[in-house]
N, C-alpha and C positions, 0 to 999 in steps of 0.2 A: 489867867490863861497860861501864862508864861510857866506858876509855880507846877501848874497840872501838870503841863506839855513834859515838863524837870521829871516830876513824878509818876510819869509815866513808861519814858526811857528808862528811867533808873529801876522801875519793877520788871523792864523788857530784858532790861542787862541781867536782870538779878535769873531771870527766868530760863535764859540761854545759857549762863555758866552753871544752873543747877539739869538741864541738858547734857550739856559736856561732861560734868562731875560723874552723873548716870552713864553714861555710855562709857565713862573712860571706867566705874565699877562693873561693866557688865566684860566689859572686853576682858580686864582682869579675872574674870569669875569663869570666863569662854577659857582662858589660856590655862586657868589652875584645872579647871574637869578636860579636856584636852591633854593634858601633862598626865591626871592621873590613869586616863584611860589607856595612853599610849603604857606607862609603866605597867599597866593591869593585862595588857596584851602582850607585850615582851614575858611577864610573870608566864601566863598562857604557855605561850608559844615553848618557856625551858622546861616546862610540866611534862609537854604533851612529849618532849622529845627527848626525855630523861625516862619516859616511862617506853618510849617507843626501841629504845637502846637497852633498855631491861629485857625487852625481849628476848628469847634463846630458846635452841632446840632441848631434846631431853640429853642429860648429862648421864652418859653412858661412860663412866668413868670407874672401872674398878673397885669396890669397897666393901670392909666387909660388915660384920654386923653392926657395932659402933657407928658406922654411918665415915670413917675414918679411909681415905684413899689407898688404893695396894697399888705398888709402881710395879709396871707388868713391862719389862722390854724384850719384844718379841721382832722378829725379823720377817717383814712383810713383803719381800721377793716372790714367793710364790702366791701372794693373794691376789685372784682376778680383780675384784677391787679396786687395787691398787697400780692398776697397769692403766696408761691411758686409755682413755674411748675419744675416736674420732667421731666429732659428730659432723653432721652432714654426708651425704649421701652424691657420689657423681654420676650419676644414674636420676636420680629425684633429688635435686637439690629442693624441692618445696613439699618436700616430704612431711608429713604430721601424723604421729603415731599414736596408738590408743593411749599408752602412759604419759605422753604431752597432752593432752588432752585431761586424763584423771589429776594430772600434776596442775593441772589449770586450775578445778574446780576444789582440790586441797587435799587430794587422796590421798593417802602415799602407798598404801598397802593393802594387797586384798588375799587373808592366809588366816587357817585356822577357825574359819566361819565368821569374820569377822570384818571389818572396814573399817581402816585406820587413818581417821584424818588429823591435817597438820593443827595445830593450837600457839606457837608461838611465845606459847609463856612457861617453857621450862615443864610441862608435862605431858602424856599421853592420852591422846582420846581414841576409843573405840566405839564403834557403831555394829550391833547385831540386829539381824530382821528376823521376827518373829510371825508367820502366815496362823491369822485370826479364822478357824471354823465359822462358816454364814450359818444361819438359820433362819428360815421362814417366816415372820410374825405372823402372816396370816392363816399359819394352821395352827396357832396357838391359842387358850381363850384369855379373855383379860388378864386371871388372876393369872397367869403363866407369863404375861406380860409384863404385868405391873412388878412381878417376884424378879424378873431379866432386867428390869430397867435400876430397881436397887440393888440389884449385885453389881451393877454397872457402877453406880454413886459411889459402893464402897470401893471398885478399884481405883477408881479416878478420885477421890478423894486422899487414898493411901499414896498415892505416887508422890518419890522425893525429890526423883532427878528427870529434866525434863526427856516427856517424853510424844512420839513424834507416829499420827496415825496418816498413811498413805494406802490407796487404791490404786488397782490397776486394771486395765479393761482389755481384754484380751480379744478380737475375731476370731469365733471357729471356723474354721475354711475345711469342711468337707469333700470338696469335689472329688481329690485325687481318690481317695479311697473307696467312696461310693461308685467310679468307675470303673476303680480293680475289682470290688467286689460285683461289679454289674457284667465284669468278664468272666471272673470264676465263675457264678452261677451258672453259666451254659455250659460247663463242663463237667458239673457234678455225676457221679456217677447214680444209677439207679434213681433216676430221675426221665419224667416225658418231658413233651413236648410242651404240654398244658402246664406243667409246674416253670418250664423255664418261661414261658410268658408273663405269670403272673410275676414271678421274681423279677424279671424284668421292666415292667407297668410300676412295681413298688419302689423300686429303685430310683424308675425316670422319675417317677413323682415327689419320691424326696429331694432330688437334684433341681426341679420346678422349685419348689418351697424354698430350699433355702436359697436359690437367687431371685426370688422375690423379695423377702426378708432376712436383712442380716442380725446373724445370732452371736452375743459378747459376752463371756464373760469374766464377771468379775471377780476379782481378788482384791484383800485388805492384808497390812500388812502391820505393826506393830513396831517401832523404832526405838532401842535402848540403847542407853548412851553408861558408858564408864572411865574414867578417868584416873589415869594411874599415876600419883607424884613420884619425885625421887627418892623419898626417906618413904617409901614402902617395900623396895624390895633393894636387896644388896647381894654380891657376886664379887669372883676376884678375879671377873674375864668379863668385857661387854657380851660372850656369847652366851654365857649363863646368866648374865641380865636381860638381854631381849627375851631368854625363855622364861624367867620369872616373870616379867613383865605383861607376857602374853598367856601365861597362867593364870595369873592374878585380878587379868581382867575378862580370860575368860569365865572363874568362878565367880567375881561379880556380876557380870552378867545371864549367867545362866541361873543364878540366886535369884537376881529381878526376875526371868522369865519362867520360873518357877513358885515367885508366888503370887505372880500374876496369874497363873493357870490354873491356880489353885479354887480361887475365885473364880474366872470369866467359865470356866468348864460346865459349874453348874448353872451359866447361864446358855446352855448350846452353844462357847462363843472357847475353845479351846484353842492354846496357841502351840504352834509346833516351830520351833526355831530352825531356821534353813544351815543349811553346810554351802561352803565355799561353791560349791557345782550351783546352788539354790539361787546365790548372792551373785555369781553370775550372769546363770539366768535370766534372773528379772534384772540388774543392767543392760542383757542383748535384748528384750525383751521391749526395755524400756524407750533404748535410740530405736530400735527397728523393729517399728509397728509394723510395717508389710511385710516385710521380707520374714519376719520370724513366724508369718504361718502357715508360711508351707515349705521351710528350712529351717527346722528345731536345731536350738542350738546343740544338743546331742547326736543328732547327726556331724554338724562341721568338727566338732571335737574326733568325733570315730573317723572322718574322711581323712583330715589332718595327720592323725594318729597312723594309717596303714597307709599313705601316702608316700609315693618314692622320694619325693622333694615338697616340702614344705612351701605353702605361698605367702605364710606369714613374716612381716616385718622383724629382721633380726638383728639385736644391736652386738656390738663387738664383743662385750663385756661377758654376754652370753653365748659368741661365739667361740669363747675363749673359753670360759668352761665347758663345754662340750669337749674342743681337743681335749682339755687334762683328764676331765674322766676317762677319755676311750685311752688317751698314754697309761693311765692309773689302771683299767680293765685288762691292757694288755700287758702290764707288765706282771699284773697278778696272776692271771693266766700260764704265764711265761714260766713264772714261779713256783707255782704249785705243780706246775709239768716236769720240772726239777726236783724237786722235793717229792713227788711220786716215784720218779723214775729213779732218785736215789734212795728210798724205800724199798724199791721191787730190786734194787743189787742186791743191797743186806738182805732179802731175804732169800736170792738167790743162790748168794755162797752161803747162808747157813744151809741150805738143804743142799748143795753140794758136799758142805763137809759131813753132812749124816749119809749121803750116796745115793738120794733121790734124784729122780727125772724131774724137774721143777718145769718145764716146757711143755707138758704133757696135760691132759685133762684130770687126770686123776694121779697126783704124782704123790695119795698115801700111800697106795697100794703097790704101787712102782720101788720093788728092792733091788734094778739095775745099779750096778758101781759106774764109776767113772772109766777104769779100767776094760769093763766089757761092755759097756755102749758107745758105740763111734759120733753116734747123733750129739753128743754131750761134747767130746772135742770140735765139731763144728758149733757149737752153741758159744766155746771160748771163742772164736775168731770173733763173732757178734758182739760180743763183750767187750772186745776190743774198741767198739765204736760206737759208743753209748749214745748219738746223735738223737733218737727218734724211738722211744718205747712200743711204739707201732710196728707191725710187720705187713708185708704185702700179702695178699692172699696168693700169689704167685709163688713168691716165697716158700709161704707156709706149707703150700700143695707138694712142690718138690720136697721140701724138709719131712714131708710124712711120706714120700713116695721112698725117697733115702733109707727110711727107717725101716720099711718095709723089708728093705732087700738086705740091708744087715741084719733081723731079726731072723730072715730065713736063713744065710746062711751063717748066724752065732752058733754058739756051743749051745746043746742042750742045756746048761745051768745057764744062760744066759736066756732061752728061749724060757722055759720055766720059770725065771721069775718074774719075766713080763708075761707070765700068760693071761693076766687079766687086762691086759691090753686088745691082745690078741681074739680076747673072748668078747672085746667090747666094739670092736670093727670087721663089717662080713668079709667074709672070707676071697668073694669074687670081687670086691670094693676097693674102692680108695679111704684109705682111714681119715678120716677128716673131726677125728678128736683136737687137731691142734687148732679149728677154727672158733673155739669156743673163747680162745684168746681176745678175738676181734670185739667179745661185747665189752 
């Protein structure tokens, strides 16, 4: 009994330290996959944020065809650009404008029929909308079907860059016009009394119909994407790189939506690419379902446009270009009113020194000297004061009244050789030859 009871403990000891031995391997085995895990997530983590630091805008850096850098040092004082913008507003400090908004969603640019969103990794993406022709399938028979559905396989099979199919559903809201036109018809002319009722009857009863039932429709739209690297187009100005650059994706893009047309046309299913007005559209179109059907956005553009003061949101940056064009309008203006008016000198003292009337309407015909026309010495005082190319018509009235009465009383050789003046204004009149100046 005694030797059991021995041998019993001693297989119990044996049994508990082979216990501990396991558990003190597993712990070991917990701490080596714990140690590697942590070091496989540290790994992770320098990956994600060595690739997240590679990130960068397009590198609009001067170069030329070699792909080799050109140092451009230019003086950028006058660029709007480059001039602070305050932002916030003391008026609407919670102000949120449509390009905060597009700058949310990753737009940066909407020019050239095109939509320019941001990418992050050192290149350019554009987006153009291509509006898909609908056709009926149920006026067509099978075989006109079946022939639509594999011209369809072959375009969508040929596609290499992805591409992106959206609809839009539009309400037609009639009202306003069916009641203009339900006004005019009682005014038409040579029309009774029995025609403007019927016109009338036909009208109510379209305005019945369609607020019974509302009528949508619908549009598709066709989504192409192009992508422009930095070793594709070179410049030795970022200005003539952003035009490369918007060249280059516009004729890949009108590539794609050219031989897509090529194809879907002869399924009924022809694509027409939208322009910038298009691309807007169906944006306003798209936040404002109600309000864009019975205020097209081609009206607010026209309202906008003849409007004494604008009610659109304006940032500094663009309110600064504004001044410098109208500085830059006005000084050209300024300029070329200089540069005419010292044109019309030179040509005035050359026909002085040949002894023409240069003041007059017809000053070929005019072989007056300086000598024996007095009107010619008050034309020097004028001259003296080169201020304003323009004359008063007040002026001009007495300067032809003047002329008159030294003409009657000149010398006959002086009368004779303006007679073709004299043959060109009546007689009982005021010669109003000198106002043909004022066009």
């Amino acid at each position: 009994m005694l030797n059991s009871a021995a041998n019993f403990f001693e297989l119990k000891g044996v049994a508990v330290s082979f216990n501990i031995t396991f558990l003190e391997g597993c712990l070991k085995i917990l701490v080596v996959i714990s140690f590697i895990l942590a070091i496989t997530a540290i790994i992770v983590a320098v990956i994600i944020w060595h690739r997240h630091s590679q990130q960068q805008n397009f590198d609009l850096t001067p170069r030329d065809n070699s792909g080799d850098a050109i140092d451009v040092s230019e003086s950028g004082e006058d660029d709007p650009s480059s001039a602070p913008v305050y932002e916030g507003d003391f008026g609407f400090e919670d102000w949120q404008t449509w390009e905060d908004f597009l700058a949310e969603v990753g737009v940066l640019d909407i020019r050239n029929a095109m939509i320019e969103y941001e990418t992050g990794d050192n290149s350019r993406m554009f987006i153009m909308l291509a509006e898909m022709q609908q056709s009926n399938p149920s006026l067509k028979t099978d075989q006109e079907i079946q022939q639509d559905n594999a011209l369809q396989e072959v375009f969508y099979n040929g596609v290499h860059r992805p591409l992106k199919i959206s609809s839009q559903s539009q309400k037609i809201e009639m009202t306003d016009f069916l009641n203009s036109l339900k006004d005019h018809s009682q005014y038409l002319q040579n029309s009774n009394k029995e025609m403007k009722k019927i016109a009338r009857d036909v009208i109510d009863n379209t305005l019945n119909y369609q607020h019974q039932t509302d009528r949508f429709e619908n549009r598709c739209y066709l989504q192409f994407m192009a992508i422009i690297q930095p070793d594709e187009v070179y410049g030795d100005t970022p200005e003539v790189l952003e035009k490369q650059i918007h060249e280059k994706a516009l004729e890949k893009l009108l590539r794609q939506i050219a031989n897509a047309n090529g194809i879907l046309r002869r399924a009924d299913h022809a694509l027409n690419p939208l322009d910038t007005f298009g691309l807007l559209e169906v944006l306003y179109k798209t936040f404002n379902r109600e309000s864009s059907v019975k205020m097209r956005f081609e009206d607010i553009i026209r309202k906008q446009r003849f409007s004494l003061y604008t009610s659109a949101h304006q940032s500094d940056k663009l309110f600064k270009e504004v001044q410098q064009k109208i500085k830059i309008e006005a000084e050209l203006m300024n300029h070329a009113r200089d540069a005419m008016w010292l044109q019309q000198q030179a040509e005035n003292e050359k026909k002085l020194s040949k002894g023409q009337d240069y003041y007059s309407a017809d000053s070929k015909g005019t072989q007056a000297t300086v000598e024996d026309d007095d009107s010619i010495e008050d034309n020097d005082e004028f001259q003296e004061e080169p201020d304003s190319p323009f004359k008063v018509p007040e002026d001009i009235l007495s300067e032809t009244n003047t002329t008159n009465n030294d003409q009657e009383n000149a010398s006959p050789e002086a009368n004779s050789a303006s007679g073709e003046n004299e043959n060109a204004s009546p007689d009982d009149g005021i010669d109003i030859t000198g106002l043909d100046n004022l066009k």
